[in-house]
Each structure stands twice: as structure tokens, then as C-alpha cells.
C-alpha positions as semicolon CSV with decimal commas, in nm:
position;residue;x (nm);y (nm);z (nm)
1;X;0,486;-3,057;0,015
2;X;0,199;-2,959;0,243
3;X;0,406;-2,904;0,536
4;X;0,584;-2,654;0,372
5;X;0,284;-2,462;0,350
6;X;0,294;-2,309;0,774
7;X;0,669;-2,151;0,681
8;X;0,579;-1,971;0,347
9;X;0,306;-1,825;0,477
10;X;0,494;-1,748;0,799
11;X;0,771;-1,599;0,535
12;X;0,512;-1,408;0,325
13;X;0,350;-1,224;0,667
14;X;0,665;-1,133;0,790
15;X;0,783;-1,001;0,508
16;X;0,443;-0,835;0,412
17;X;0,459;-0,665;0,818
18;X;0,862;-0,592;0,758
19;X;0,721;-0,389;0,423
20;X;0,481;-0,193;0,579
21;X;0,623;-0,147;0,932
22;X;0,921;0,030;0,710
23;X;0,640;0,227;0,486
24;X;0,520;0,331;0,812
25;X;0,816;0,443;0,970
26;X;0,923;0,631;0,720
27;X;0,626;0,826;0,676
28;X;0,620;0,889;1,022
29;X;1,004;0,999;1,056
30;X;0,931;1,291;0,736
31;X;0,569;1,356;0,775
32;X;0,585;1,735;0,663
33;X;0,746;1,588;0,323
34;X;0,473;1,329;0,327
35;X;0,209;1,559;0,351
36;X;0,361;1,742;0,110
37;X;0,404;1,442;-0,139
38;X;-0,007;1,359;-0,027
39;X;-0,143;1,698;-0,135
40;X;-0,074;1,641;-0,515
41;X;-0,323;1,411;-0,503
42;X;-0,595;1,660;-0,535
43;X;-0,896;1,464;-0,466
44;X;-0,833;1,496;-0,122
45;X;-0,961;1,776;0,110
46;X;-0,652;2,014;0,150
47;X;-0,753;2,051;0,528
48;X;-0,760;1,644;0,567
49;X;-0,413;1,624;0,403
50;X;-0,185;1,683;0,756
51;X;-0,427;1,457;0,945
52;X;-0,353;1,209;0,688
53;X;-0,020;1,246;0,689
54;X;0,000;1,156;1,089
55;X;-0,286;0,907;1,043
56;X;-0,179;0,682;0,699
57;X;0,132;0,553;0,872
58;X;0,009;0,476;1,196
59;X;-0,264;0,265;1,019
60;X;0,020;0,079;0,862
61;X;0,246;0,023;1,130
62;X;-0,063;-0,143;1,335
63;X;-0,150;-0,361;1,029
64;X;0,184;-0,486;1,038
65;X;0,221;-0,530;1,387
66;X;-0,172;-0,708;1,364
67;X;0,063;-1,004;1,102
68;X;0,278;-1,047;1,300
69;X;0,063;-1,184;1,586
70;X;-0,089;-1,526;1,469
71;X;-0,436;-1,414;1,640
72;X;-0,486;-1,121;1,447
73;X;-0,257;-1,181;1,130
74;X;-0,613;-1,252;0,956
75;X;-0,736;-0,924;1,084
76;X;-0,393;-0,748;0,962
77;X;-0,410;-0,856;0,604
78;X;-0,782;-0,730;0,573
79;X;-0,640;-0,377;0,694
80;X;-0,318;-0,477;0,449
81;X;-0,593;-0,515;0,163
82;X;-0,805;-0,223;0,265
83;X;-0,474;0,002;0,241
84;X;-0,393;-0,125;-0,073
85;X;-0,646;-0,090;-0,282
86;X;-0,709;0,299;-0,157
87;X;-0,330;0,304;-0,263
88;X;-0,410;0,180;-0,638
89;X;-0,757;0,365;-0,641
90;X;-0,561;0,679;-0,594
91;X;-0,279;0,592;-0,780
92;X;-0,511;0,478;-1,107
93;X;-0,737;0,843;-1,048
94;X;-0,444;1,045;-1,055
95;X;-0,274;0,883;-1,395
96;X;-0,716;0,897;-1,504
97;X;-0,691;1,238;-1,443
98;X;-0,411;1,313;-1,669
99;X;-0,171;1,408;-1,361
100;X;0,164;1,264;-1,250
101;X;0,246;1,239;-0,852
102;X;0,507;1,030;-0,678
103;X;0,317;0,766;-0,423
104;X;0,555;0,848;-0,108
105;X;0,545;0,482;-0,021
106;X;0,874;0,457;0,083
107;X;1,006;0,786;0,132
108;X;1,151;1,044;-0,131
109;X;1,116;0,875;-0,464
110;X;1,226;1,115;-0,674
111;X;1,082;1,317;-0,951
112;X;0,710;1,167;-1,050
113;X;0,646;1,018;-1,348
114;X;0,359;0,792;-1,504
115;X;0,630;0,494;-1,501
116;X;0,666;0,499;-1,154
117;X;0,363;0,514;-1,101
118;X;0,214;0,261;-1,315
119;X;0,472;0,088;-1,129
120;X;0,358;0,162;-0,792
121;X;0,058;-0,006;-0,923
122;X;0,149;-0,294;-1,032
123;X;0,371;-0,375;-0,725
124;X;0,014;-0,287;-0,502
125;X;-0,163;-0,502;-0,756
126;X;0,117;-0,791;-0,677
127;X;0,083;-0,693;-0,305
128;X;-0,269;-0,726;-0,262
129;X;-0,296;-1,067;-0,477
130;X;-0,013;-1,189;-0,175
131;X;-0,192;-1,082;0,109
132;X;-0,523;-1,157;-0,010
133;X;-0,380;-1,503;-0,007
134;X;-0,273;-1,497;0,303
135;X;-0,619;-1,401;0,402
136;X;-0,707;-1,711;0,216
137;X;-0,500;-1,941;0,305
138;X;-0,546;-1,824;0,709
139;X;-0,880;-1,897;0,674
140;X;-0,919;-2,231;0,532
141;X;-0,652;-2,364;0,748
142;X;-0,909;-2,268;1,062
143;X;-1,140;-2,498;0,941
């Protein structure tokens, strides 16, 4: 059973990189829209909102990129955490605050609603618990 360890977390990184190297991407590709979709969250400066917009999915496509190399996969999911939990910080504020915005993660996701978005949290939550292990596991295995 223990050599079956090096291929699922092998699996899990790429699959965590092919996630947010697609997040990425599509931000990138519609970033008008995404700005758009990022200034309904109004605790962010209005003026910060476009640099965001450019910004957010560059950060993810290098943390992705970072998993996929074995040298800096450990590196990658700390940047993979970081993201995440500003994702369900802002997420949880915005349902706290009694509004309802759609996440943008992947593109157009239709009309908002605190479903989706509770969601969008719990899939982050599920993300994070993944990648944190990844961190984990990465580092125990170095020693």
C-alpha cells in the first residue's frame, strides 16, 4: 500500500495544477467580464478591481505551473492554499454581509445565488483540505 502513495499524490497535483491552470485561463481569456463579476464583491477598492482582474489569474496559472515541477510543487500548494482561503474569506463575507455574487471561478456561472455560493465554499473548503495535504504529505516524505 505505501508505494501507492508517490502516484496519488502525483494524481492529486496534477489534477489540483489542471484545475487552476483552467481557472486561470479562463479568467485571463474574459478579464473585462471577470472584473466585472470581481466588483460585486464590494469590499474591494473599486480602483484595485481591473488590476485584480489581470493579476488573480496570473497568480494561479504560476501556482499551477509551481505543482507541476517536483522542486517547487511544495511551494505551489502554499500559493494553492493562500488563494484559497482569500477565495472562501470572500466568499463567507459576502453571504455575512447579506449579499449574493457569483465567484467567477470558472468562467460565467450564471445568475448568483447563496447555493452556489455556499457551494463554491464548500468545494474551496474540500480544495484546500487536498492541497494542504499535499503540502503535508511533500513534506514528511523529505525527511
Amino acid at each position: 500500500m505505501k508505494n501507492r502513495w508517490p502516484a496519488a499524490v502525483w494524481t492529486a497535483r496534477i489534477a489540483l495544477a489542471a484545475l487552476f491552470l483552467y481557472a486561470g485561463l479562463v479568467k485571463l481569456d474574459a478579464s473585462e467580464q471577470f472584473a466585472l463579476t470581481m466588483s460585486k464583491f464590494t469590499f474591494l477598492p473599486e480602483d484595485s478591481v481591473p488590476w485584480l482582474a489581470l493579476g488573480l489569474p496570473v497568480v494561479e496559472i504560476f501556482a499551477a505551473l509551481l505543482l507541476l515541477i517536483p522542486t517547487t510543487a511544495r511551494l505551489g500548494a502554499g500559493l494553492v492554499a493562500v488563494l484559497l482561503v482569500t477565495f472562501i474569506a470572500a466568499l463567507c463575507w459576502t453571504l455575512q454581509q447579506g449579499f449574493t455574487a457569483d465567484c467567477g471561478c470558472f468562467g460565467e456561472d450564471g445568475a448568483p445565488s447563496r447555493g452556489k455560493m455556499i457551494f463554491a465554499i464548500g468545494r474551496d473548503v474540500a480544495l484546500l483540505a487536498l492541497t494542504l495535504g499535499l503540502a503535508g504529505r511533500r513534506l514528511r516524505s523529505q525527511h
